[in-house]
Residue, then its C-alpha position, 0 to 999 in steps of 0.5 A: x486415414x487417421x494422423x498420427x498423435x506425434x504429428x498433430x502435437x509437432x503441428x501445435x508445438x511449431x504453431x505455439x512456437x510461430x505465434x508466441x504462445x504456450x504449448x501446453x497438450x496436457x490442458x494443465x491450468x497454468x495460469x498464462x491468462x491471468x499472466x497475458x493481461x494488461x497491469x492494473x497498477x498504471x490505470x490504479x495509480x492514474x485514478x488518483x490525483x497527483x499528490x500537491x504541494x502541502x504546506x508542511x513541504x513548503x515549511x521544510x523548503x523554507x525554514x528561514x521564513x516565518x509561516x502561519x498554518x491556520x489548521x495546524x494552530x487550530x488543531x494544538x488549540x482543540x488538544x489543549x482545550x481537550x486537555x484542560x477538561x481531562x478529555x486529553x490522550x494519556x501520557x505514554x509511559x517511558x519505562x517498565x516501572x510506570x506501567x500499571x502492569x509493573x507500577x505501583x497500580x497493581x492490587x493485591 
């Protein structure tokens, strides 16, 4: 004796309902397996190390004290060096009328 297809699907509906999941007869893609898993941000985010005290933080903390930052001093050293040679990075221009686009570096 064959059962009915009304009743098979009442049977999955009370079954999805009982354990929690979704009754989906058509077998239409809905996507709940990407949905069901677990979040990668936690694991993404503990692989990286925790950010540390920089010394920049610690300047900003304590502006009344006089600091010495070695790899900020060296790094204004190199840039004036590199300007000294014509190596430098080229000024921004300020306005429209100092661009080469409008200025007077235009040939005709």
């Amino acid at each position: 004796m064959a059962v009915p297809r009304s009743r098979i699907l009442d049977l999955v509906k009370t079954q999805c309902r009982v354990f929690n999941t979704t009754f989906n007869p058509e077998g239409l893609r809905l996507g709940n397996k990407i949905l069901r898993q677990r979040l990668k941000g936690p694991s993404l985010a503990a692989y990286y190390p925790r950010r540390v005290v920089t010394f920049k933080d610690l300047q900003k903390a304590y502006p009344k004290f006089e600091t010495y930052d070695d790899f900020e001093e060296d790094r204004v050293e190199h840039v004036q060096i590199t300007k000294s040679r014509g190596k430098g990075a080229p000024k921004k221009k300020r306005t429209a009328a100092e661009s080469k686009k409008f200025g007077k570096g235009k040939k005709k």
